[in-house]
C-alpha positions as CSV (number, residue, x, y, z in Angstrom):
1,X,-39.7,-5.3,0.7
2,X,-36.7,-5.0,2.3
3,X,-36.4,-2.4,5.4
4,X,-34.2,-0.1,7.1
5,X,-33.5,-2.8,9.9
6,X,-33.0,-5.6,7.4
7,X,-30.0,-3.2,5.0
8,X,-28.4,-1.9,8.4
9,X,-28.0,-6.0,9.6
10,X,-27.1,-6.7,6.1
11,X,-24.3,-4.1,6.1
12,X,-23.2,-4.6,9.6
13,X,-23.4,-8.7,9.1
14,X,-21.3,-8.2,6.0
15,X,-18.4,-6.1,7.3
16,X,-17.8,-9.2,9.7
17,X,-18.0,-11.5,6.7
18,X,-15.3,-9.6,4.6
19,X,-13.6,-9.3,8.0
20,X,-13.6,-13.1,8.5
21,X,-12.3,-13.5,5.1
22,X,-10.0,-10.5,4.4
23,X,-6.6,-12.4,4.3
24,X,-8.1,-15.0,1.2
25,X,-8.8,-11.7,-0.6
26,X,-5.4,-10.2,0.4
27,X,-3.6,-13.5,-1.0
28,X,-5.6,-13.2,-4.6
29,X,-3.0,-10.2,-5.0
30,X,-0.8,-11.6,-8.3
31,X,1.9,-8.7,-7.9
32,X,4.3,-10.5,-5.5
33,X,5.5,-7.2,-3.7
34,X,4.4,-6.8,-0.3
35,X,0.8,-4.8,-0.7
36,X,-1.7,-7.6,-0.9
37,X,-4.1,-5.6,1.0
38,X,-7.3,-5.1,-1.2
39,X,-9.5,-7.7,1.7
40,X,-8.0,-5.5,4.1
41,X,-8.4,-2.5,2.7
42,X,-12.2,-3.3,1.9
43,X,-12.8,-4.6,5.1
44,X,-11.6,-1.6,6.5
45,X,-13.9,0.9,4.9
46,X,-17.1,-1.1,4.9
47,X,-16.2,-1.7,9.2
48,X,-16.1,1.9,9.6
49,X,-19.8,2.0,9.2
50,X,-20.4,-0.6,11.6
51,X,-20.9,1.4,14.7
52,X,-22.9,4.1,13.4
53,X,-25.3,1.6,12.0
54,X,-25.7,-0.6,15.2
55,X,-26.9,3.1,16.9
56,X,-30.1,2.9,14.9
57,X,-33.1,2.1,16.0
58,X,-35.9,1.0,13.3
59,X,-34.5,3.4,10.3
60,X,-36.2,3.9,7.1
61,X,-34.0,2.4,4.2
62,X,-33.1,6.1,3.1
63,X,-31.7,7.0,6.9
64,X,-29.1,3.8,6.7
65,X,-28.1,3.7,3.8
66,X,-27.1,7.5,4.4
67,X,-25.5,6.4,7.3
68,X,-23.6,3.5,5.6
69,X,-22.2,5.6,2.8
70,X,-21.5,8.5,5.0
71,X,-18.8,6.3,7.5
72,X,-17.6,4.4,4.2
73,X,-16.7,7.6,2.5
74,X,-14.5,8.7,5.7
75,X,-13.5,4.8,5.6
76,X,-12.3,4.4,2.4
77,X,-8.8,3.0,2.4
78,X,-7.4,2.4,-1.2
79,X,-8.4,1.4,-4.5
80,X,-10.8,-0.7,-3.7
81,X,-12.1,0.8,-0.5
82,X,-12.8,3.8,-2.1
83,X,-14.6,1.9,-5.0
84,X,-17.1,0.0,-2.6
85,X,-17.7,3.5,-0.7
86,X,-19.1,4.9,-3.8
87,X,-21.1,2.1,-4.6
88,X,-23.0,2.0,-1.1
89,X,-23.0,5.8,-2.0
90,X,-25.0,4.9,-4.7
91,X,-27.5,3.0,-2.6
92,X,-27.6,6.5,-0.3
93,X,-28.5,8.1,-3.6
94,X,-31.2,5.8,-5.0
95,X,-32.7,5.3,-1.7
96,X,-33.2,8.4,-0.9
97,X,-36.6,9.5,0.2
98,X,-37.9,5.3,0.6
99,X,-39.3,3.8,3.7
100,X,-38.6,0.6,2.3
101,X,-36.8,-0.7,-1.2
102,X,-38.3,-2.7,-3.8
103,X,-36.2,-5.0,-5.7
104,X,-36.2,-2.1,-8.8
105,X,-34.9,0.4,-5.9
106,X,-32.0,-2.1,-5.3
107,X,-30.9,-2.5,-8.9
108,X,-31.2,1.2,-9.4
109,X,-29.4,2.2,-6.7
110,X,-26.4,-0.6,-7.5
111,X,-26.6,1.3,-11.2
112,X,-26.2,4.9,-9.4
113,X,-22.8,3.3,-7.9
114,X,-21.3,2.1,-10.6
115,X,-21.4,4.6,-13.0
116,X,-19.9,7.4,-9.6
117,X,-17.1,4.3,-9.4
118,X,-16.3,3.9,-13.3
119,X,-16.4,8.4,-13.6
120,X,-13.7,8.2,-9.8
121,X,-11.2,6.0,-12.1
122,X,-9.0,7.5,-14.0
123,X,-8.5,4.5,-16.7
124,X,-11.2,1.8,-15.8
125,X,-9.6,-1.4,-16.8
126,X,-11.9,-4.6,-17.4
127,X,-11.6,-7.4,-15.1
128,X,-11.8,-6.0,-11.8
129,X,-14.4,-5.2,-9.5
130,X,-15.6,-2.4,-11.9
131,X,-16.8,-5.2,-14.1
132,X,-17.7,-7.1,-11.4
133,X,-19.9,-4.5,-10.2
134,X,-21.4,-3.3,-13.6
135,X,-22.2,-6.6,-15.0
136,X,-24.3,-7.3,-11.6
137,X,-26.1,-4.0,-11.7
138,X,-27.1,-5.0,-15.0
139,X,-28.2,-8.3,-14.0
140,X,-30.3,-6.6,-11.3
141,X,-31.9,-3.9,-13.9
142,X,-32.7,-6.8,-16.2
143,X,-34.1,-9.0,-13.2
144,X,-36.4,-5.9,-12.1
145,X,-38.1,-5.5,-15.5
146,X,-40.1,-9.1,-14.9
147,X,-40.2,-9.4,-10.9
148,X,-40.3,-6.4,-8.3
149,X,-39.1,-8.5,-5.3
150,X,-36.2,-7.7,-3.6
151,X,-35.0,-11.3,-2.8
152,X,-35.4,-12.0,-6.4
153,X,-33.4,-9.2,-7.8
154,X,-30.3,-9.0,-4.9
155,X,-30.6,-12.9,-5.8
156,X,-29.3,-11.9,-9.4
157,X,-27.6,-9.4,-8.4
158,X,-24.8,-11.8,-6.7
159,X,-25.2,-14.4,-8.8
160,X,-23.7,-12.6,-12.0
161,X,-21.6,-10.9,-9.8
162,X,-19.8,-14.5,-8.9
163,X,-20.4,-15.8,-12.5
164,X,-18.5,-12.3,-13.7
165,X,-15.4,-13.1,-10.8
166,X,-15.0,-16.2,-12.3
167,X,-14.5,-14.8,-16.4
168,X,-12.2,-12.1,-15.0
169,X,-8.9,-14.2,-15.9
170,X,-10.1,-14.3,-19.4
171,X,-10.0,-10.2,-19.1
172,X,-7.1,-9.8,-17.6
173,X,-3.9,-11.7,-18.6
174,X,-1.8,-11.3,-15.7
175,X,-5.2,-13.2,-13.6
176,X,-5.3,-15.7,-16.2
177,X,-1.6,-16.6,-15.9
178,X,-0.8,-16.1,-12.0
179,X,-4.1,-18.5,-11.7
180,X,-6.3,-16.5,-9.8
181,X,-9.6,-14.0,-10.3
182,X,-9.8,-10.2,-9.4
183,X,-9.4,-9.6,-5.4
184,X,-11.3,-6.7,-5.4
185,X,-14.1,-8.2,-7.3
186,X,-13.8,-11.6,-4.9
187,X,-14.1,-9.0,-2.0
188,X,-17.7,-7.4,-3.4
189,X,-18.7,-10.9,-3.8
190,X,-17.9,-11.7,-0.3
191,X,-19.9,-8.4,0.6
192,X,-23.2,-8.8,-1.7
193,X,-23.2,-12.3,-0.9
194,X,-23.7,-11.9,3.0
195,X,-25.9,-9.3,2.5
196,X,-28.4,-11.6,0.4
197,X,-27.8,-14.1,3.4
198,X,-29.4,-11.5,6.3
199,X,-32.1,-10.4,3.1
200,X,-33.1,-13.7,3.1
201,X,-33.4,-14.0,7.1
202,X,-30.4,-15.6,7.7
203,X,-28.9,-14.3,11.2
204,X,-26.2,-11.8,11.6
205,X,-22.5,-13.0,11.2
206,X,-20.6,-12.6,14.5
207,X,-17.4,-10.2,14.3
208,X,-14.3,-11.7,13.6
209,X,-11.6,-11.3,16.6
210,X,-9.2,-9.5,14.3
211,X,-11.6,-7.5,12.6
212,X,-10.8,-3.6,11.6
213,X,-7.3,-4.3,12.4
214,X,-4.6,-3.5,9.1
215,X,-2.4,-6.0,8.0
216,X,0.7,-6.6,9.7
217,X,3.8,-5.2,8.3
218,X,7.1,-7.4,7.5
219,X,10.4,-6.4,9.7
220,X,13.7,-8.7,9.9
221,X,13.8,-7.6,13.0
222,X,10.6,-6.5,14.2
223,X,8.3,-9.9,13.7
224,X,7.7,-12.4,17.0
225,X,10.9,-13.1,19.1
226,X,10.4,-16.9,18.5
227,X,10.7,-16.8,14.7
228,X,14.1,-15.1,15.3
229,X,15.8,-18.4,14.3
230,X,18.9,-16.6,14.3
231,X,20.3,-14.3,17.1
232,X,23.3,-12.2,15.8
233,X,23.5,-10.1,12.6
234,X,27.2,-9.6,11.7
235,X,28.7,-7.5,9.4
236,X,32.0,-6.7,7.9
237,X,34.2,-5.6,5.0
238,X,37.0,-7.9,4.0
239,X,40.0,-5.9,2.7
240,X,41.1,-8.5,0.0
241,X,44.6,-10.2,0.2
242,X,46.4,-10.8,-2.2
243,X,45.4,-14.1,-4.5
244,X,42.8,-15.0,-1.8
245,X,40.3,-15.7,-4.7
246,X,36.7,-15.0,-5.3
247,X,34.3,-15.3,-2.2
248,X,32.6,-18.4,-3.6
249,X,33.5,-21.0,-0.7
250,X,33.0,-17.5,1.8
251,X,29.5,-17.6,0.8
252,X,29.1,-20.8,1.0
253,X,30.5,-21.1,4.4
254,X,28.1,-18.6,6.2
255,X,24.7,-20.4,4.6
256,X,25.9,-23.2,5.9
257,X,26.1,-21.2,9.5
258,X,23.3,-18.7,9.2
259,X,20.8,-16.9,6.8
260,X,20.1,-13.6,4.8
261,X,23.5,-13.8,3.4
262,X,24.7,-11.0,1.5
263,X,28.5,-11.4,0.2
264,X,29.3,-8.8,-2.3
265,X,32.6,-9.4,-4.2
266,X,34.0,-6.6,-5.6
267,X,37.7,-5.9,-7.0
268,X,39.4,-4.3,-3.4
269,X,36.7,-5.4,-1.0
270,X,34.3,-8.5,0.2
271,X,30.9,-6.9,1.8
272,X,29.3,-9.7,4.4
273,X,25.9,-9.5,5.7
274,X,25.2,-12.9,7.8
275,X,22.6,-13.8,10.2
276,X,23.6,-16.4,12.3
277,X,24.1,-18.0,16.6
278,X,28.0,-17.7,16.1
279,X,29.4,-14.7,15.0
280,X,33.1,-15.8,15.8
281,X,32.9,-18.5,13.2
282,X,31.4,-16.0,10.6
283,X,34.7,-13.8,11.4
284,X,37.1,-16.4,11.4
285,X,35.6,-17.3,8.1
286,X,36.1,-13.7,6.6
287,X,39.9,-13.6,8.3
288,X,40.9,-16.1,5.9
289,X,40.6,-13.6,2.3
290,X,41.8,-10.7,4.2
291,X,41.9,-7.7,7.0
292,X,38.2,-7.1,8.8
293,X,37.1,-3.6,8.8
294,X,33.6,-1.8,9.4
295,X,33.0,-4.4,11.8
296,X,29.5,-4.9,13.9
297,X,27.1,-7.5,15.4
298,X,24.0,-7.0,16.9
299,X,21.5,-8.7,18.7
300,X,18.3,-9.2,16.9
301,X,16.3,-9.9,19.9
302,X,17.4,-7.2,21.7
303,X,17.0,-4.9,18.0
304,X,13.4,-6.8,18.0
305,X,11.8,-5.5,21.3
306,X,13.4,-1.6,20.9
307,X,11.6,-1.7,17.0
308,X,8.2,-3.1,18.3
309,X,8.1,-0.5,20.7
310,X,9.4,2.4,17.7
311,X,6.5,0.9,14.7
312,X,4.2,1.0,18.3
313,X,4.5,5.0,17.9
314,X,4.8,5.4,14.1
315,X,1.4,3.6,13.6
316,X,-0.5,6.4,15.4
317,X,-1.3,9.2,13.8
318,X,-1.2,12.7,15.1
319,X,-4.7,14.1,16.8
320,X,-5.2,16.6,14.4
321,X,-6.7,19.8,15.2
322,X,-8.9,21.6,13.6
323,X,-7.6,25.4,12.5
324,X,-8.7,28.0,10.1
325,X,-6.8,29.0,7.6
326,X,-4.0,32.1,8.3
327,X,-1.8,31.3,5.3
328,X,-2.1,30.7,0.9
329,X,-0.7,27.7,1.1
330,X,0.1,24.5,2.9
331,X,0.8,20.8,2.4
332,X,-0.3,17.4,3.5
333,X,1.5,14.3,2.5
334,X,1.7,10.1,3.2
335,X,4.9,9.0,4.2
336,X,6.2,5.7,6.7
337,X,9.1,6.2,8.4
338,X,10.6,8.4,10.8
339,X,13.5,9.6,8.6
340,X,10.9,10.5,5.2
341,X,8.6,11.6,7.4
342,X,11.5,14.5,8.8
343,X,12.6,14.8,5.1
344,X,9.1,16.1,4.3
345,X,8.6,18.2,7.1
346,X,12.1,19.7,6.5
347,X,10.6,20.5,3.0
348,X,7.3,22.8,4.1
349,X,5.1,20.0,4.5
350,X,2.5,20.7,7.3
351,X,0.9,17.4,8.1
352,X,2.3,14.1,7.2
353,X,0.3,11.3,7.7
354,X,1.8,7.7,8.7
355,X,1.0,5.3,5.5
356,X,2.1,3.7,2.6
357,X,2.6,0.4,0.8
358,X,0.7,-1.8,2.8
359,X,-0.7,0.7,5.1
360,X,-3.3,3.0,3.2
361,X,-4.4,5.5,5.5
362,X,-8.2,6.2,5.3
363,X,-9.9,9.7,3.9
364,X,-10.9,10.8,6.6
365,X,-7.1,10.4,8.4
366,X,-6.1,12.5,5.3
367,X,-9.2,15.0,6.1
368,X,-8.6,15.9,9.3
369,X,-4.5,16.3,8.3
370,X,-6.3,18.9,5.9
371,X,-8.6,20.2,7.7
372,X,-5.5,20.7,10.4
373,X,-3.6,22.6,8.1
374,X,-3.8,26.7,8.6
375,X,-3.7,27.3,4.8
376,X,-6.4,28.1,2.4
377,X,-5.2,26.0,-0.5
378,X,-3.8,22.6,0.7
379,X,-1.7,20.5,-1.7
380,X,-2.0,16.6,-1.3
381,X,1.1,14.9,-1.6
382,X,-0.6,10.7,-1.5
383,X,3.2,9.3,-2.8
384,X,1.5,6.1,-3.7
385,X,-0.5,4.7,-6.3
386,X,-3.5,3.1,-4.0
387,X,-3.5,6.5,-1.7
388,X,-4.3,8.6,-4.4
389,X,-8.1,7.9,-4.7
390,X,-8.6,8.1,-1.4
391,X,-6.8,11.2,-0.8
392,X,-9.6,12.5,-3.9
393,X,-12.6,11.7,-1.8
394,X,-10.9,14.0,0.7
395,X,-11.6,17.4,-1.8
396,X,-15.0,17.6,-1.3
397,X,-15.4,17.2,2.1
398,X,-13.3,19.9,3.4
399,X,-13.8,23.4,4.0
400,X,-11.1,24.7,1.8
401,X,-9.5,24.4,-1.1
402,X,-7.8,21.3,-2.1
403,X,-5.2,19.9,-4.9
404,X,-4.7,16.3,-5.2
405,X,-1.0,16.3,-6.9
406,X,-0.6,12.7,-8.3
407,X,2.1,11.3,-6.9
408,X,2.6,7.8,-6.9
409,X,6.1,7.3,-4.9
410,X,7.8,9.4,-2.3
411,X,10.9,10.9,-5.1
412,X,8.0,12.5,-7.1
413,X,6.4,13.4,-3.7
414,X,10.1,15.3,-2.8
415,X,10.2,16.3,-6.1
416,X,6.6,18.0,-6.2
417,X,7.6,19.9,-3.0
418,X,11.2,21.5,-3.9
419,X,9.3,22.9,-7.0
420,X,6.8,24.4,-5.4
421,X,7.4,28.6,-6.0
422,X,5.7,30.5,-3.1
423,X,5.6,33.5,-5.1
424,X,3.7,32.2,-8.0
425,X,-0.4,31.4,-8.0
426,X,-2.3,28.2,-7.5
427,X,-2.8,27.7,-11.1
428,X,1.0,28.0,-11.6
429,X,2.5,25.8,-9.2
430,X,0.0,23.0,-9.9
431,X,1.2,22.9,-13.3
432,X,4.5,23.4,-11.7
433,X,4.6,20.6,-9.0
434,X,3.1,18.1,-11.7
435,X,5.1,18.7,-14.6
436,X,8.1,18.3,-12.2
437,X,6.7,14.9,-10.7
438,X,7.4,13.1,-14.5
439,X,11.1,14.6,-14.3
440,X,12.0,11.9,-11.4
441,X,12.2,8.3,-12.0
442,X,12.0,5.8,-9.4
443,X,13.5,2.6,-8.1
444,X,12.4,0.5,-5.1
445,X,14.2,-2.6,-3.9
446,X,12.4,-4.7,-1.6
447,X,11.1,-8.7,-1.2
448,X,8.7,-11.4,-2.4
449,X,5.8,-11.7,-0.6
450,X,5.0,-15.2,-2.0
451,X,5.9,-17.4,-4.6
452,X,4.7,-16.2,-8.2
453,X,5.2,-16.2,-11.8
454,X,5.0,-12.8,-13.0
455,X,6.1,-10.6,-15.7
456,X,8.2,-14.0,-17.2
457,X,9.6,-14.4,-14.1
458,X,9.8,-17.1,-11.9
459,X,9.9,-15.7,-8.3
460,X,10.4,-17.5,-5.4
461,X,9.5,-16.1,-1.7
462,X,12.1,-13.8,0.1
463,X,14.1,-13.0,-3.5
464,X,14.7,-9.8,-3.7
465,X,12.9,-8.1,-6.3
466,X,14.2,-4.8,-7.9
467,X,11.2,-2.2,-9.7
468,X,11.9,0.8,-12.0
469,X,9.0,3.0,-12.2
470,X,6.6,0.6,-11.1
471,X,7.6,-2.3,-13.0
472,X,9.3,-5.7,-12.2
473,X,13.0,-4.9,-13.5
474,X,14.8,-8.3,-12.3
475,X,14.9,-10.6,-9.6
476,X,18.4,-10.5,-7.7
477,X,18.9,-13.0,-4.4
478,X,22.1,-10.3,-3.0
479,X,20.3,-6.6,-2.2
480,X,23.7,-4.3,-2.8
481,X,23.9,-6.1,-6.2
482,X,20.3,-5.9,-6.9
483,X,20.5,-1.8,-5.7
484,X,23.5,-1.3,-7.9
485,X,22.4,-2.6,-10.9
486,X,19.2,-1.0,-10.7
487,X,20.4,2.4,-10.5
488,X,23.1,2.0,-12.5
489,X,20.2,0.7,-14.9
490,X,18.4,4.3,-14.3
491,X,21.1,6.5,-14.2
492,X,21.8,5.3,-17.9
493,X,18.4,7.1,-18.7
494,X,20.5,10.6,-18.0
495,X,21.0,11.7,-14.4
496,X,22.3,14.7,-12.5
497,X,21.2,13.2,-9.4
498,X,20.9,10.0,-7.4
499,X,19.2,9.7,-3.8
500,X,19.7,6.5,-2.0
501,X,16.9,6.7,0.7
502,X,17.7,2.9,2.9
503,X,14.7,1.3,5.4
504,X,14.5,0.5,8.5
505,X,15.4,-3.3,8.0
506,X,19.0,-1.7,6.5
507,X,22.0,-1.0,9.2
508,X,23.5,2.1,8.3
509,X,26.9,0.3,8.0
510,X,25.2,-1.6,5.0
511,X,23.7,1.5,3.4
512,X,27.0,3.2,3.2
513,X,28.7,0.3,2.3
514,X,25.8,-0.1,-0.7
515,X,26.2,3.7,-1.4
516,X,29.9,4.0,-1.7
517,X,29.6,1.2,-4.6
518,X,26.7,3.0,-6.3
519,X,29.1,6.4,-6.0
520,X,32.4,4.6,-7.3
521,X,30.3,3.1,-10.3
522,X,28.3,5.9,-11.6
523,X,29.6,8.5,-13.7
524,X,31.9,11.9,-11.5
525,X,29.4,14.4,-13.1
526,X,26.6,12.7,-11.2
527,X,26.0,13.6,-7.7
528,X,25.0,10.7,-5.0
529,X,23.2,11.4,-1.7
530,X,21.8,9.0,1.0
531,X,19.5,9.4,3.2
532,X,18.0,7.4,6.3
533,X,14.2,7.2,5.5
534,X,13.8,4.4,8.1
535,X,10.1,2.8,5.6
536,X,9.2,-0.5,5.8
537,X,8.6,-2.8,3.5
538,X,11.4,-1.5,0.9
539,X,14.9,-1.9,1.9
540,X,15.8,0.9,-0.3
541,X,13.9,3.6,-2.5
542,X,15.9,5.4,-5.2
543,X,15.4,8.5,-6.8
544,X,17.0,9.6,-10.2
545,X,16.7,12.6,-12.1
């Protein structure tokens, strides 16, 4: 039989595990964009039980596993957080009322969890931990039937759980050809497997030194002084002379001095971008095709301490306090970045809460932004794709009325809020604000986390990597080319309006210079604007509708 002491070490031992392991999960991730975070994520929401369970002394079964899925639920951070808090909900459930849990009680309870996970998805797709899950429940179910012990059935449980991890390629195409299996099914394997470790007496895993802790977020200028290898970042527009020629031997000049080279050639004009230890030589360069203009250098290092101290502030969010409601309606949304997170304040949003790509805030950080919000009915605003399930656990825990608008990226987040009619009902502006959210498409420019092959592309680390809607449009190696075409791309589609919202790894000198191109090659009847959103991760979102 396995006892309330034996699941709480099980759970606790486990979070360290995961925690130990988070960044070989992260790193299963075959979309090369910069949110590899599924072993962080999971680690995450099965660590915010940790304390609560170390606080019990000699608990039934049905007492820890209440515990466990109550400070998962609050925990859960993305996808696949919010996935393993509704499985160990599902323990909470079959438990219930047990001193002690048979093997049968185990299976069941793993079968409770799956089906709440499969109904929380939208579109289940095969190959991930769902199946990963399922096929192990059913393992554990079929296991019961001939044996009631515990060891016996959790035994089974992981085993088809791994021996399902390994077939998920063979589901899932994109696995198959990037060479790896599901992360979020590697991550419950991680988790079941540790827990059959303690089950079977083994000690409890110590905690990992970085455990709990999200994964760090890429800045050019905000990562460790010493891998600055390059001090000065110089900028400046040639004015071309006449017959000076292409800027071929330009750019070859400054990679031979520098990095992160940007040249853009166009008819009247040579944009540089150049990262280097002698801007002088980079200027005397750019002299010989022309007059300098717009001309600035920085120092990183100096640019490096000032942004460490900024992202410092951003990561913490507000202390939200609790109020009651005095208003119909009010607004919560996820945004990074000091300048979107202004823009959606500017809008009627009440609470935003700091996250994004790469940093998915947790339900309860988007509870108690709710649950700080005077309104009776509060609109959700998640603006990304692995938020939004999270954001849905939220609903039921609070003490008003809540609507979870879809959104997936911060333009159909914007676009949400400026249709939102004050003087019509709930049922009105939900249809409303979600009709509106398919009338905006959007592009992101951003990097390559890692080497991949991907959507019959070869990508190498640091490209730049342009996405319309969600999807890998091209790989570009100069970002104003890579933003041009892509919106030029969109705009094509039918456009009346075009926002170029820049992050904080872009000057502002660059972001005009990028948006004066993308004004003088779209169409006069279409109106440009550009905004400072100061987000990680994507040098620049763009908006089209």
């Amino acid at each position: 039989m396995i006892n309330g002491n034996m699941l709480r070490d099980a759970i606790v031992s486990a979070a360290h595990v995961i925690a130990n392991q988070k960044q070989k999960v992260d790193e299963l991730n075959v979309f090369p964009v910069p949110d590899g975070d599924t072993g962080t994520n999971m680690s995450m929401t099965i660590g915010a039980a940790e304390g609560e369970l170390k606080r019990l002394r000699d608990p039934s079964v049905e007492e820890t596993a209440k515990v466990a899925a109550s400070a998962l639920l609050r925990g859960a951070r993305g996808n696949s957080g919010v996935i393993l808090s509704l499985l160990f909900r599902g323990f909470s459930k079959g438990l219930s009322g047990k001193v002690e849990a048979t093997g049968a009680d185990l299976a069941d309870a793993l079968s409770i969890g799956v089906e709440a996970a499969y109904k929380a998805v939208m579109k289940p797709t095969e190959g991930t931990i769902l199946t990963v899950a399922r096929e192990a429940a059913e393992a554990g179910t079929k296991t019961a039937l001939s044996t009631n012990d515990p060891l016996e059935v959790f035994s089974a449980i992981v085993s088809q759980a791994e021996a399902t991890l390994l077939k998920t390629p063979e589901m899932l195409p994109v696995l198959k050809k990037a060479g790896v299996v599901d992360a979020g099914g590697k991550g419950l394997c991680v988790i079941f497997g540790a827990m059959l470790d303690v089950f079977k007496g083994g000690p409890v895993v110590g905690s990992a030194a970085a455990a709990g802790k999200p994964a760090p977020k890429r800045s050019a200028v905000a990562e460790a002084e010493g891998d600055i290898t390059f001090t000065y970042c110089t900028e400046y527009i040639v004015m071309k002379a006449p017959g000076c020629g292409d800027a071929v031997g330009l750019r070859a000049y400054l990679e031979s001095i520098g990095d992160c080279v940007v040249v853009v050639d166009d008819d009247d004009i040579i944009k540089v971008h150049v990262h280097s230890n002698h801007p002088g030589s980079a200027i005397e360069e750019g002299l010989k095709y022309g007059a300098l203009t717009s001309l600035k250098i920085e120092n990183m290092r100096e640019q490096h301490t000032e942004q460490v101290l900024q992202a410092g502030e951003q990561e913490k969010n507000a202390d939200y306090v609790p109020v009651d409601p005095d208003t119909p309606y009010g607004f919560v949304a996820v945004a990074a970045g000091a300048g979107l997170q202004a823009l959606f304040t500017d809008l009627g949003v009440n609470q935003v809460v700091t996250g994004g790509q790469t940093m998915n805030p947790s339900t309860d950080d988007i509870l108690k932004a709710i649950q700080a919000t005077p309104a009776e009915t509060v609109f959700v605003l998640p603006n990304n794709k692995n938020i939004i399930m999270a954001a849905e656990q939220a609903v039921r825990l609070a003490d008003r009325r809540v609507c979870v608008l879809p959104t997936r990226t911060i333009p159909q987040g914007i676009t949400a809020m400026l249709n939102f009619d004050p003087d019509a009902d709930f049922a009105a502006n939900r249809l409303g604000m979600t009709k509106a959210i398919d009338t905006v498409q959007t592009g992101q420019v951003t990097f390559a986390a890692r080497d991949s092959e991907y959507g019959g592309h070869s990508i190498k680390e640091g490209e730049i990597l342009a996405m319309e809607n969600g999807k890998l449009a091209f790989v570009e190696k100069d970002l104003t080319k890579a933003v041009l075409k892509l919106t030029r791309s969109m705009a094509k589609k039918g456009a009346s309006f075009v926002t170029v919202i820049y992050g904080a790894d872009v000057s502002e000198d660059m972001a005009q210079a990028t948006y004066d191109l993308v004004r003088a090659r779209l169409s006069d009847d279409i109106e440009v604007s550009l905004v400072n959103g100061g987000q990680p991760v994507y040098y620049y979102i763009i908006s089209v509708e």
